[in-house]
N, C-alpha and C positions, 0 to 999 in steps of 0.2 A: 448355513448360518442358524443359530437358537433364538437369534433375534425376529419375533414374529413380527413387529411393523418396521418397514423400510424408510418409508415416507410416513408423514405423522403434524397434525395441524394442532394447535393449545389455541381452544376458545378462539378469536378471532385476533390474536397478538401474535401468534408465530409459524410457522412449517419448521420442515426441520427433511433433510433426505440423507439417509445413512449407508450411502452407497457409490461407486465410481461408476458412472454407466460410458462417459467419454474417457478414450482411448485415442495415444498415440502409437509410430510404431516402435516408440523406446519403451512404451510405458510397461512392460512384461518386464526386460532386459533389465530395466529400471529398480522392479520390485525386487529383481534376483539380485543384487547386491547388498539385500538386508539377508544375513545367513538363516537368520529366524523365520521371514517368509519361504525363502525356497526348501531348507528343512519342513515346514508345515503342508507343502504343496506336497511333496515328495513323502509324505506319512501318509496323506490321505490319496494321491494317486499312482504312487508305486516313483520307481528311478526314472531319473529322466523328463519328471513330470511339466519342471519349468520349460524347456525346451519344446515340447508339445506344445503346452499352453501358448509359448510364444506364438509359435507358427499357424496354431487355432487363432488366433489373436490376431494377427498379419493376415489371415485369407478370410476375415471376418471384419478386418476394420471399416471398411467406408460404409455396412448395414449397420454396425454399432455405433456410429458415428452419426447415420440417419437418427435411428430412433432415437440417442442421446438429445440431435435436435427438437425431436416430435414433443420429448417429455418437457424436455426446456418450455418450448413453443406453449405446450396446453399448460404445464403449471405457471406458466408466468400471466396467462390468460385468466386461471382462475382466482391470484390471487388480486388482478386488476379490478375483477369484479364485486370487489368489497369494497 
């Protein structure tokens, strides 16, 4: 991504998180029915790349799915604390 901040706080009014970190096990399968994302996956990681990614994605989900929780958990904590 060229995007340097993911996560991003405006003075004490807002957050803002510019990113998917929770996954199901459609949510690959999902993205590859937009021709535009699986074309872009497959420019940057050669043929076949959606296919990979899924399967990366499936023998990864319940650790991506932890820390999805983890971040949820502490951002939700920090912004209680204002």
């Amino acid at each position: 991504s060229t995007t340097k901040y993911q996560i991003f706080k405006y003075k004490n009014n807002a957050y803002g998180i510019q990113f998917h970190i929770e996954i199901k096990d459609t949510t690959v399968n999902d993205w590859g029915c937009v021709p535009e994302y699986k074309i872009a996956l497959e420019k940057q990681l050669g043929s076949g790349a959606l296919e990979k990614f899924d399967l990366e994605a499936k023998n990864n989900l319940k650790q991506m799915n932890n820390y999805s929780n983890i971040l949820y958990t502490k951002f939700k904590k920090e912004i209680l604390k204002l």
